[in-house]
N, C-alpha and C positions, 0 to 999 in steps of 0.2 A: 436156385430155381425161382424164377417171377412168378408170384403167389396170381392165382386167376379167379377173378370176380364176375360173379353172373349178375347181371342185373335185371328183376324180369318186373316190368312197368310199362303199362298201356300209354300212357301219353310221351308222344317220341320227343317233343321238348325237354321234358324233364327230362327222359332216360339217358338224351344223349349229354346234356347238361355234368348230369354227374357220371358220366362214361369219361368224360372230356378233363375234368379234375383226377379223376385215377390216376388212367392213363399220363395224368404229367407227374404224377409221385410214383410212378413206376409197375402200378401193377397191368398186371394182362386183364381186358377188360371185355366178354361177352357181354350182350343187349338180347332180351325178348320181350315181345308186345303181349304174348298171350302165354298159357300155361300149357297150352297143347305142344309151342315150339321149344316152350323150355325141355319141356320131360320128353320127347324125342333126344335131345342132346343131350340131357342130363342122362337116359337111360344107357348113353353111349360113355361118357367120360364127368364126370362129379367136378366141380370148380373146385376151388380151395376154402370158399366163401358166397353166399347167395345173399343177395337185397329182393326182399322182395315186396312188392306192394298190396293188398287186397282185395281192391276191385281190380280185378282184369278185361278188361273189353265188356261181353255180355254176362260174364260169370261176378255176381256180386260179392261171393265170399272166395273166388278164387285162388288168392294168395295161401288163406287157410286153407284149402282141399293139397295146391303142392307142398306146401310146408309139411302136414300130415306124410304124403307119399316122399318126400327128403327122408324123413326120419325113418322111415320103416326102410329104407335103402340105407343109410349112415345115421349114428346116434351121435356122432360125435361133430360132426359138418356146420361149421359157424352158417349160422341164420337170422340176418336181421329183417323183420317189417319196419317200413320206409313210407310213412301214411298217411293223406288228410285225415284218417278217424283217429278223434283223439280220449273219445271216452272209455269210461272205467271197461264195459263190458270187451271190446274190442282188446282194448288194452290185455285184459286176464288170459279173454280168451289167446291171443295171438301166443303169448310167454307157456300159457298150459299144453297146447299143443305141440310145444318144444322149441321155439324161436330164443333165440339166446337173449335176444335185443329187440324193445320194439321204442321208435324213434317217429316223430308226426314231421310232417315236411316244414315244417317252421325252424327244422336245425339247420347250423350254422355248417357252412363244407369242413371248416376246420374243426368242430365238434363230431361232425359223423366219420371223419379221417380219424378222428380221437380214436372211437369209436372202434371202428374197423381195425385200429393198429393195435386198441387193447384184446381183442379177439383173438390176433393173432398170436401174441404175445402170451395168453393161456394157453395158446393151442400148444403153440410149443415149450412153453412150463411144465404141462402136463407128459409130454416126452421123457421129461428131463427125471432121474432118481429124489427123493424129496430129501432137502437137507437140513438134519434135525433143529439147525438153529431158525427155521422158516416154520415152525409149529408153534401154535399155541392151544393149549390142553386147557378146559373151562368144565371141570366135572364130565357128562357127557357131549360135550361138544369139542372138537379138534375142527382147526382152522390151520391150513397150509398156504400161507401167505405168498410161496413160491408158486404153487398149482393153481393159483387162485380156488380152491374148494373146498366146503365145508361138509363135515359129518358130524349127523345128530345122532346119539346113540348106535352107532357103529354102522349108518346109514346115510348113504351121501343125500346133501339136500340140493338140490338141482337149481341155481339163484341165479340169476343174471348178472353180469358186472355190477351194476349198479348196487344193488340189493347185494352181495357179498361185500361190496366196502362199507356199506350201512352197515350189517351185520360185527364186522369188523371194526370198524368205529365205536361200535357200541360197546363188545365184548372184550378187548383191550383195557377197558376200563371199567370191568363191571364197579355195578352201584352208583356210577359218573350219570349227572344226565347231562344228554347233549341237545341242544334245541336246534330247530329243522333246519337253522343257518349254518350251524356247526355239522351237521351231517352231510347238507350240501356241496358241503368246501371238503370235509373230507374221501367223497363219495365222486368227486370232481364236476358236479350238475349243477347246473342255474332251473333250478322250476318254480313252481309257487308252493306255497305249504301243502295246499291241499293234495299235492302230486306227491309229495314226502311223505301224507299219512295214508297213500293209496299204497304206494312200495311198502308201507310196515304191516298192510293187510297182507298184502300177500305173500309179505315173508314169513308173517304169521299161520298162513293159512299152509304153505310150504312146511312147515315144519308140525303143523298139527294134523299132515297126510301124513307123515311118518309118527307123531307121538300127540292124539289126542287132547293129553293134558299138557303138552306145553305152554305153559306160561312166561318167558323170562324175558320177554320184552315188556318190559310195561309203562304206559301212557302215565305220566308225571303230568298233568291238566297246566296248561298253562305255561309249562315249559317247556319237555319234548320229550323224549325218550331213554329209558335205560337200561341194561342188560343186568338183570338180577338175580343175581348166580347165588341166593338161598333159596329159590323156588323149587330148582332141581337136586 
């Protein structure tokens, strides 16, 4: 069955731009300009995947109010923001609200097709039964390299692609530090450092909704990061 992409973005340039790239790698490809046409259709049939952006026409944080009403319909429904806004707060907020991915219109088609195909590629890993040689056991932390997902203390932590191969990078090799060039290339991202130490916020902040005193990432000054599995 052809995987179907909604894409709901006010400016019909753009939308139909990357409507037009889909559509030639094969998926079934929906467009809406506003948030009112999305959730009429959405309320009738769910895509398999949603882009979405968050200024919509007159609504300034639009993206985020349907992202919110996505989720209370499906918790599981890949959700990427697709955005000019590229700072920290937007950023957090988009991922807190339950966006799998949030991505600034400066990516490359063949990075957001990355993108999109890693999405799908969990969705249906997580289908699949977990097979014991795709686990890695780290004190309280289990990491399912098949599923792509992790559990901190026998509670899943909720990470974006990005941020579980960081995490993954790191804890494959506790005590290892890895510098934000080396986590890049294993995380498969090109950003600036400062985007690397904004993902370790919040994987931190991720894991300290579930356990307070989490500590086990910790900031090596001058180098980058490491996963220090005597903390725990």
């Amino acid at each position: 069955m052809l995987k179907r992409i909604a894409i709901v973005e006010d400016e019909a340039a753009i939308r139909e731009n990357y409507a037009d790239v889909l559509r030639v790698q094969g998926y079934q490809v929906q467009t809406f300009a506003n948030r009112e046409s999305a959730c009429k259709a959405f309320a009738i049939s769910l895509p398999h995947l949603v882009i979405l952006d968050i200024g919509l026409e007159q609504e300034y944080d639009g993206g985020f109010t349907l992202c919110q009403w996505l989720r209370n319909i499906s918790t599981t429904l890949p959700i990427i923001f697709l955005t000019a806004r590229d700072n920290d707060v937007d950023t957090v907020s988009g991922l807190r609200i339950g966006a799998d991915d949030y991505l600034t219109k400066d990516i490359s088609l063949p990075h957001l097709s990355a993108r999109i195909a890693a999405l799908f590629r969990r969705q249906e890993a997580l289908k699949q039964p977990t097979a014991e040689s795709s686990l890695l056991t780290l004190g309280p932390l289990t990491i399912d390299n098949q599923r792509m997902s992790i559990v901190w203390q026998q509670q899943s932590v909720d990470l974006t692609i990005t941020e579980f191969w960081m995490v993954f990078a790191l804890a494959k090799n506790p005590g290892h530090v890895k510098n934000r060039q080396q986590l890049m290339k294993d995380s498969n991202i090109y950003v600036d450092d400062s985007t690397i130490t904004s993902h370790v916020k919040r994987i931190r902040k991720k894991f300290n909704q579930i356990d307070k005193d989490f500590n086990c990432i910790e900031t090596v000054y001058g180098m980058g990061y490491r996963w220090n599995k005597d903390e725990k």
